[in-house]
C-alpha positions as CSV (number, residue, x, y, z in Angstrom):
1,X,14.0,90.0,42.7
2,X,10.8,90.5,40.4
3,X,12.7,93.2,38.7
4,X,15.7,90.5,37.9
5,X,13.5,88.2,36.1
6,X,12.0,90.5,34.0
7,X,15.4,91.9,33.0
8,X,16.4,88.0,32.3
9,X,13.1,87.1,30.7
10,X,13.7,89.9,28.3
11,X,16.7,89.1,27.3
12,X,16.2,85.5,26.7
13,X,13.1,87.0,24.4
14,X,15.8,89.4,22.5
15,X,18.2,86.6,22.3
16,X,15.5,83.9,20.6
17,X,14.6,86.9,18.3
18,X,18.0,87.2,17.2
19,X,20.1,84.5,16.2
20,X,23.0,85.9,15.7
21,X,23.0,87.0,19.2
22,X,22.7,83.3,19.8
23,X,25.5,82.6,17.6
24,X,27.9,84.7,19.6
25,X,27.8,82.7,22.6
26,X,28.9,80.1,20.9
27,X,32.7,81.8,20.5
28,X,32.9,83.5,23.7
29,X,36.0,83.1,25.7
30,X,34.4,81.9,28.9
31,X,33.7,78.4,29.3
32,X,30.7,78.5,31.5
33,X,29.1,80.7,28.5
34,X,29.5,78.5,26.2
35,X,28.5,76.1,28.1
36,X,25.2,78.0,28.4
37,X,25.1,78.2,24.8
38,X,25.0,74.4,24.2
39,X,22.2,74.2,27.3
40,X,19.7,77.1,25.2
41,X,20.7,75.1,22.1
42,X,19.8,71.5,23.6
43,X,16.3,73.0,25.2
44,X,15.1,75.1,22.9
45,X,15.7,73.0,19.7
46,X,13.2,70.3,20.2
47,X,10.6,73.0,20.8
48,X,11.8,75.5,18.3
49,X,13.4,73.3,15.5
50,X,13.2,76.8,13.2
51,X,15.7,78.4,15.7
52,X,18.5,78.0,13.5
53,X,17.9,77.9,9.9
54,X,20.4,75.2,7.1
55,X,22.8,77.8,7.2
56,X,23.0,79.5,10.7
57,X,23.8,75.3,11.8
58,X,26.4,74.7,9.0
59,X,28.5,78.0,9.8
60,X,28.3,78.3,13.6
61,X,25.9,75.4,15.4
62,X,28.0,72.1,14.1
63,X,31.3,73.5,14.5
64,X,30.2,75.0,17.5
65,X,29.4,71.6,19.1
66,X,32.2,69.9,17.5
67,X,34.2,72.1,19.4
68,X,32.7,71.6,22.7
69,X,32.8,67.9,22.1
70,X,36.7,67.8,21.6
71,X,39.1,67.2,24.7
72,X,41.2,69.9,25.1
73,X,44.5,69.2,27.3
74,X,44.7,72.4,28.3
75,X,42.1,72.2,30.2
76,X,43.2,69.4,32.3
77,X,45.4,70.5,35.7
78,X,46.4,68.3,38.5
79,X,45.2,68.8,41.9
80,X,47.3,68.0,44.6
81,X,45.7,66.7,48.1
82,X,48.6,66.3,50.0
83,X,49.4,62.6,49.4
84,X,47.1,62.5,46.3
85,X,47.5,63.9,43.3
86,X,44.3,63.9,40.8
87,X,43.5,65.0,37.0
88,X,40.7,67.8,36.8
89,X,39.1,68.4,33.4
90,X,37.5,72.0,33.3
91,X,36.4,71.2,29.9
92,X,34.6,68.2,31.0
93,X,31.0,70.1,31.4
94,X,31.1,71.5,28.7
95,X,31.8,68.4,26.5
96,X,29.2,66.9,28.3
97,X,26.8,69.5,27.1
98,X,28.2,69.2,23.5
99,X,27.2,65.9,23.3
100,X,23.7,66.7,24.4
101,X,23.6,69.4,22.2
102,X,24.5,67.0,19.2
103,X,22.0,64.3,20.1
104,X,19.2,67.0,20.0
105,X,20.5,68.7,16.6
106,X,21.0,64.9,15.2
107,X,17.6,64.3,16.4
108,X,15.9,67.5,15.1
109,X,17.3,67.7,11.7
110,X,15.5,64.5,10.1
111,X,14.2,65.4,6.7
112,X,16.0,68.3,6.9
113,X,18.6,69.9,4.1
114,X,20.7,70.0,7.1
115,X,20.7,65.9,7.7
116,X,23.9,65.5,6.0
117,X,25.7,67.8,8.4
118,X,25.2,65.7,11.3
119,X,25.5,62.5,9.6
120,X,29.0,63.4,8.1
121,X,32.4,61.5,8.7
122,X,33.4,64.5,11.1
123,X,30.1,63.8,13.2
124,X,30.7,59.9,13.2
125,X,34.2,60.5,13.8
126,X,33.4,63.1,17.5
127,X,31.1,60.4,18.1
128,X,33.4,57.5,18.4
129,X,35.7,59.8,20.4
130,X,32.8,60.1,22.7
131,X,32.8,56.7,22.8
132,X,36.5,56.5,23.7
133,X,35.8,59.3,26.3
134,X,37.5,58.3,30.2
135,X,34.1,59.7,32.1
136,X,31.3,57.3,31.8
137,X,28.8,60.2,31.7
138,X,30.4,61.5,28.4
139,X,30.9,57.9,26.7
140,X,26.7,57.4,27.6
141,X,26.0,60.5,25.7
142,X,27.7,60.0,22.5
143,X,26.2,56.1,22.9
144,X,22.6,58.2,23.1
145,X,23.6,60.3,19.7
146,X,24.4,56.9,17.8
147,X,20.8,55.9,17.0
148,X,19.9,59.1,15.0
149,X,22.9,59.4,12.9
150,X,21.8,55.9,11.3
């Protein structure tokens, strides 16, 4: 087990040293990954807010999260219980780490070149859907992202 987290823990060090490695994540295939993705982004930016430079955030980070923050239908199948029949959203944790992710890169980039990325019509406009969101976790997120973007 010792040997397992020093494999991980020198990973995570070869990741943080390489941003596009970082970046990557961000267009994997697999959900849970970029899932992940948005989790390093939201943790590690308030303590490393040089992580991702102007231009690493306007070509992959913001599109990145305004991905993750989107609803995909796909994503949603119906369960059946017998009698019951319910909606499950696979998408759903992820979105909810999208918005987390944008209230941390809204929060991080004051006085920053990088300000007007977050603060765009685009950002207002995945915030108000966040808003509109069914789940009461999502809708308390975007409400948490609002304050910055003024």
């Amino acid at each position: 087990e010792e040997s397992w987290r020093r494999a991980v823990a020198m990973l995570v060090r070869e990741a943080l040293n390489s941003p596009e490695g970082i970046l990557e994540l961000f267009k994997d295939t697999d959900l849970a990954v970029r899932q992940q993705a948005m989790v390093l982004l939201y943790t590690a930016m308030p303590y490393h807010p040089g992580l991702f430079d102007d231009a690493a955030l306007k070509k992959a980070v913001v599109p990145a999260i305004y991905t993750a923050v989107t609803p995909d239908p796909k994503l949603v199948r119906t369960v059946n219980f017998g009698p019951f029949k319910q909606d499950v959203d696979d998408g759903l944790p992820l979105r909810r780490a999208g918005f987390r992710a944008l209230g941390v890169v809204i929060a991080s980039t004051k006085g920053h070149a990088s300000r007007q990325l977050v603060t765009s019509p685009q950002s207002l406009e995945k915030l108000a859907g966040g808003l509109a969101d069914s789940e009461a976790d999502v809708a308390l997120l975007a409400w948490r992202g609002l304050p910055g973007v003024a």
